[in-house]
N, C-alpha and C positions, 0 to 999 in steps of 0.2 A: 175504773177501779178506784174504790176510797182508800184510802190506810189511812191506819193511826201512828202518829209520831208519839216517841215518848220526849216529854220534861228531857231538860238537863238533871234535873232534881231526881226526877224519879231513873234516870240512868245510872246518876250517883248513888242512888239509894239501891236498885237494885245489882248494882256491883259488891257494894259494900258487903252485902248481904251475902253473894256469893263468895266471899272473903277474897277479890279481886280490888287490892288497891295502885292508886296513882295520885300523882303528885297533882295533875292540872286535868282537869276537862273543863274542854270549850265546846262549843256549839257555835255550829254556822247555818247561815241561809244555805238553801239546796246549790249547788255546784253549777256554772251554765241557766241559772235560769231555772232550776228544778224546784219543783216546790216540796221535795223534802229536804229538809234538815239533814245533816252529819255534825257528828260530834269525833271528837282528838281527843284521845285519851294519851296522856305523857308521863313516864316512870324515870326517874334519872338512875344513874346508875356509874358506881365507879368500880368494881369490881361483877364483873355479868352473874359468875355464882350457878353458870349452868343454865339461865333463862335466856329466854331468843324473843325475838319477836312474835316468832310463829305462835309461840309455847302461852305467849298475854295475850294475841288475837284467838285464841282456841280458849282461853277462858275467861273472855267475854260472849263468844259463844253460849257456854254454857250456863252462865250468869244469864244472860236473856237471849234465850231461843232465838227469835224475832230478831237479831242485830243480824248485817249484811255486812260485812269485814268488805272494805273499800283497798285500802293498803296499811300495809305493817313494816319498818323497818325502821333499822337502828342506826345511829346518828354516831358517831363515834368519833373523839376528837379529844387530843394528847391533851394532858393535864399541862393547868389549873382549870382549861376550859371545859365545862357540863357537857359528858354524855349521857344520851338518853332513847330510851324506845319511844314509837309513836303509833298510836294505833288508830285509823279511820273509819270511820263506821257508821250507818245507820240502824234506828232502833226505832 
């Protein structure tokens, strides 16, 4: 079975698009040896506002069909130090 992997670029670009932003996306080599790709999407966050993780993994969904939601969750850690969501995913 072939797939296609999307760019970092073009994940960035097709989030944007879906008016889905974040602070950092990385890309890594596949997990284990896997030859796809996953990307980390990173939102910081000092007051949540109502957003969950579930709620940014459901709309990257819908920003690109095609993405495989790996894990989603929220990092949370007493001030001055950055909380933030994370989200894993293939595209």
């Amino acid at each position: 079975m072939t797939t296609t992997t999307m760019t970092r670029r073009a994940v960035e670009d097709a989030l944007w698009k879906g008016g889905v932003h974040f602070d950092r996306i990385g890309q890594s080599k596949g997990v284990g040896g896997a030859e796809t790709p996953h990307f980390t999407a990173r939102r910081s966050f000092f007051y949540t506002c109502g957003e969950t993780a579930e709620k940014l993994a459901e709309s990257i969904r819908q920003a690109i069909p095609s993405a495989i939601i790996l894990s989603a969750e929220k990092n949370w850690h007493a001030w001055p130090a950055e909380s933030y969501w994370m989200i894993r995913f293939t595209a």
